[in-house]
C-alpha positions, 0 to 999 in steps of 0.5 A: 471500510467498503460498502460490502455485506459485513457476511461476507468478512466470516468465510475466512475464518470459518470452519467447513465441516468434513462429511461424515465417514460413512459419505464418500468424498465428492468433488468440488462443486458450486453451493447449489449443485452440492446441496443438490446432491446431498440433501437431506437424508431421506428418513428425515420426515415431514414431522421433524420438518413441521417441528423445525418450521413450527420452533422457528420463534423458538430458535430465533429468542434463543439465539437472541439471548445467545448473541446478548450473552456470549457477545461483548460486542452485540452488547456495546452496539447502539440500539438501533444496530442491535435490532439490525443485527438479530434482524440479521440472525432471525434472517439466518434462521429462517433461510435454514428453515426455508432451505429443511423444508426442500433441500433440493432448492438452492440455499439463501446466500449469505448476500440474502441473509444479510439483504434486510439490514443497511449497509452502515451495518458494515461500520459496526460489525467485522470480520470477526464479528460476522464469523461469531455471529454465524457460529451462534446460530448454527449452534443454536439450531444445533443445541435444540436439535434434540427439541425439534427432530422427531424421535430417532432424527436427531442425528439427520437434523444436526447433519442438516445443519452442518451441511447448511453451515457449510454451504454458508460459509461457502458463500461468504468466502465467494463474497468477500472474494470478490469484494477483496479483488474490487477493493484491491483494484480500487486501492491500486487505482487511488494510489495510482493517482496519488503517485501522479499528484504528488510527482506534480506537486499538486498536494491539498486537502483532498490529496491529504485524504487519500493518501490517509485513506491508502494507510500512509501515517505521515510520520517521519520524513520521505523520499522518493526513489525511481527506476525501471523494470526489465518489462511491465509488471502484472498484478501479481508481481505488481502486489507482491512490490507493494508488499515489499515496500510496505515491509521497507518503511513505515510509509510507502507508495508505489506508482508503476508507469509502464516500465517506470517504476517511482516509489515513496517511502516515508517514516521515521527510521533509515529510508536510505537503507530502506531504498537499498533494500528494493534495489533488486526489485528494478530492472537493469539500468541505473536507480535514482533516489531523491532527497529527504525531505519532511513529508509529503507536501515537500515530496514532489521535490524529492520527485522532480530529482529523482526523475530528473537524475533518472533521464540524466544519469546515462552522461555518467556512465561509472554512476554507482547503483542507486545513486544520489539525484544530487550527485547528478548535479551537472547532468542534470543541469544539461537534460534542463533541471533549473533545481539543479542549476540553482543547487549548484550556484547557491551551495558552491559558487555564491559561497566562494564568490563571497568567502575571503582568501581568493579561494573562488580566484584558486578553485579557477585558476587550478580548474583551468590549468588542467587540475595541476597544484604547481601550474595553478601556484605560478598562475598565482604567484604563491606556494603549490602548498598555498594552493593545496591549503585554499583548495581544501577550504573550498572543500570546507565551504561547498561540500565538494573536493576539488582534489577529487576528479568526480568533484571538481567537475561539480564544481567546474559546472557550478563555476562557468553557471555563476560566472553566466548567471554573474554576466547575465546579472550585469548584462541586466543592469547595463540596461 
């Protein structure tokens, strides 16, 4: 929780009281100029101040047991924090009292009121918390009114008030304003930083705590998604993006790097659906997702392949939007992604160059007369049906179709980068 006066969390929930009718509406101006402009009414005299300035105590024991009564969360406060907090109402008080004595002055902020209290205060008390705090002072002063307004004032006493409460929680919410807009900033910049660790790989205990502090749960599994915008995003479109991937998944993180957008998103329900779903938040050009992976600490592979698959995919020009990294295999091996180049031998050609039945010796010969079943039969010497028949269990073994003309350039590729690693091998052991 930010180290911010825990006053400034009431000004979003309390009520501004109207003018009376018999005031003509003003325009909107600073607190001080509109306790300037309105003060007190003049028939408030200095009876009703000496008695306001004299039941000070009282007000202050009253809204003391007020707190203890009406408040279940004063009552759970340790000691010492209670103490802090009807610090915090006798302040209020008095600044009330402060301000009846010569409305013409500028009223104490909510940042003065709660200036006598630490900031560990924050930890202790909302927002929530804050707001039903001012609420029992002012309807303190307002049940003594009565007591304390000399005969034929008490209406005058009771306006006071609402016009100081007012001015309040006009000043609450210029606080916590600004402490949203600084917390926002602050937040963005941390996830920012995140976004760049992760794509590194460079995940330890202090990363953990960051990404724990900008509400990731770590629940689920992950992927990372990238692409670009059709110009670089302000804050306003740049909030409302994190918005969006927040309502996507469970998890989610958003590193914008000038027109390069990388998102995370984490959970445990459908990421790929879930990444469909922000399509429409990129710009033109092709939108790359990663794989899934478990977690964030293994995140930065899911990263590497989107970002590799992203500065490859212009080779293939029918890629569909959002495409697989791992359909960009063999671009990828061409823009240097040795990930890529180690897929490809471990899933397709170590596989066949160890099965049975000469399926590696048919996927070659087929690829090499031009993906032709009865070229590939006479290069064998056996039945095109055989052909068919290897060939659908090559399918079997790698994953990839050799009748399928997007598949069998995959495993064209994985083919000649198993024969070099093969020659590369033996090359080493002639040494």
């Amino acid at each position: 929780m930010p180290t911010t006066p825990p006053e400034a969390d009431s000004a979003a929930a309390t009520p501004v009281p109207a003018p009376p009718a018999s005031e003509p509406a003003a325009p909107r101006t600073s607190s001080s100029a509109r306790l300037r402009t309105a003060p007190v009414d003049a028939r408030t005299g200095a009876e009703t101040q000496r008695r306001v300035r004299d039941g000070a105590g009282l007000l202050a024991g009253a809204a003391m047991r007020r707190l203890d009564e009406d408040l279940e969360w004063y009552r759970a406060l340790p000691a010492e924090d209670r103490s802090w907090v009807g610090l915090v109402a006798q302040a209020g008080i008095t600044a009330f009292v402060t301000w009846f004595a010569d409305p013409t002055r500028p009223p104490h902020g909510v940042s003065d009121i709660f200036a006598a209290a630490p900031t560990e205060l924050t930890r202790s008390i909302s927002l929530q918390h804050t707001l039903q705090l001012v609420r029992v002072v002012v309807d303190v002063v307002e049940t003594h009114s009565d007591r304390l307004a000399a005969p034929g004032e008490e209406r005058e006493l009771r306006e006071a008030v609402l016009r100081y409460s007012r001015e309040v929680a006009f000043s609450a919410a210029e606080v916590y304003a600004r402490a949203a807009e600084v917390r926002g900033a602050w937040d963005a910049r941390l996830e920012a930083l995140v976004v760049d660790a992760l794509v590194r790989g460079d995940v330890d205990d202090s990363l953990r705590s960051r990404v724990a502090a900008i509400g990731w749960g770590g629940r689920g599994s992950t992927l990372v998604m990238v692409g670009t915008t059709a110009a670089p995003l302000d804050d306003v479109r740049a909030a409302d993006l994190r918005r969006a991937t927040r309502r996507a998944a469970d998890d989610a993180l958003v590193g914008i790097q000038g027109d390069r957008l990388v998102i995370f998103l984490g959970g445990e329900g459908d990421l790929r659906a879930a990444a469909a779903s922000l399509l429409h938040r990129f710009g033109p050009g092709p939108v790359v997702i990663g794989p899934e992976v478990q977690g964030l600490t293994d995140s930065a592979r899911s990263a590497r392949a989107a970002l590799s698959g992203l500065v490859a995919a212009a080779a293939w020009e029918q890629a569909p939007r959002p495409v697989q990294a791992d359909e960009l295999l063999p671009e990828r091996v061409l823009v240097g992604d040795a990930s890529a180049r180690r897929v490809l031998v471990t899933q397709a050609y170590a596989p066949l160059a160890a099965s049975q039945g000469s399926l590696l010796e048919t996927l070659s010969a087929y690829l090499g007369t031009g993906r032709s079943l009865e070229a590939a039969a006479r290069t064998l010497y056996v039945h095109p049906n055989t052909v068919r028949y290897r060939l659908r269990r090559v399918a079997d073994v790698t994953g990839w179709d050799p009748l399928d003309a997007r598949e069998s350039y995959v495993l064209q590729t994985a083919l000649a980068l198993g024969r070099l690693e093969a020659a590369g091998a033996n090359d080493a052991d002639g040494l």
